[in-house]
C-alpha positions in Angstrom: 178.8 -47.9 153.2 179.8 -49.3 149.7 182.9 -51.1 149.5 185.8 -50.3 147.0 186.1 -52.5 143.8 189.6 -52.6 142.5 189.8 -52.3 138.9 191.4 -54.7 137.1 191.7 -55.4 133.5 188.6 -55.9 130.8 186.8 -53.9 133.7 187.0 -50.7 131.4 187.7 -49.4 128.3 188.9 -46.1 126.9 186.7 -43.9 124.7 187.7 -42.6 121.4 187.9 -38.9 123.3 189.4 -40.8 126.3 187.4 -40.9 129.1 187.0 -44.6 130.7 183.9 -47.0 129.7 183.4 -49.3 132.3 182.2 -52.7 130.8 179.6 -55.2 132.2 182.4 -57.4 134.0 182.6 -54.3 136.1 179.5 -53.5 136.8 178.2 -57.4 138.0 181.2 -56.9 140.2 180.5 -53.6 142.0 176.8 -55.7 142.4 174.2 -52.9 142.0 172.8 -50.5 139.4 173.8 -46.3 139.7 170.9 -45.1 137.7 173.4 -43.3 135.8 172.0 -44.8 132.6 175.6 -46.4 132.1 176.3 -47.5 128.1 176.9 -51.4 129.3 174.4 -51.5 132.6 173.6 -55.1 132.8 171.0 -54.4 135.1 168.1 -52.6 132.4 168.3 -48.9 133.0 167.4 -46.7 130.5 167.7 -43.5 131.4 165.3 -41.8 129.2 162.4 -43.6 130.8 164.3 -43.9 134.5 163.2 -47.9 134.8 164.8 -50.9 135.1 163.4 -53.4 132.6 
């Protein structure tokens, strides 16, 4: 079971068309990679190829 991360601030931002953009603070807090090919993944993904690099 994965554990809830509460958000706090600089963990996103908001798009120009206002949908939220978590930032790489967040994602090294929630600890793992989604594979959802996420604009700041700190973890590699690229979602066009489906690796990690």
């Amino acid at each position: 079971m994965r554990k809830i991360i509460p958000i706090e601030e600089g963990d996103y931002y908001l798009s120009e068309k206002g949908y939220k953009v978590f930032t790489e603070q967040y994602h090294l807090k929630r600890g793992y990679c989604c594979e959802s090919g996420c604009r700041h993944c700190p973890y590699g993904f690229e979602k066009k190829t489906g690796k990690k690099q």
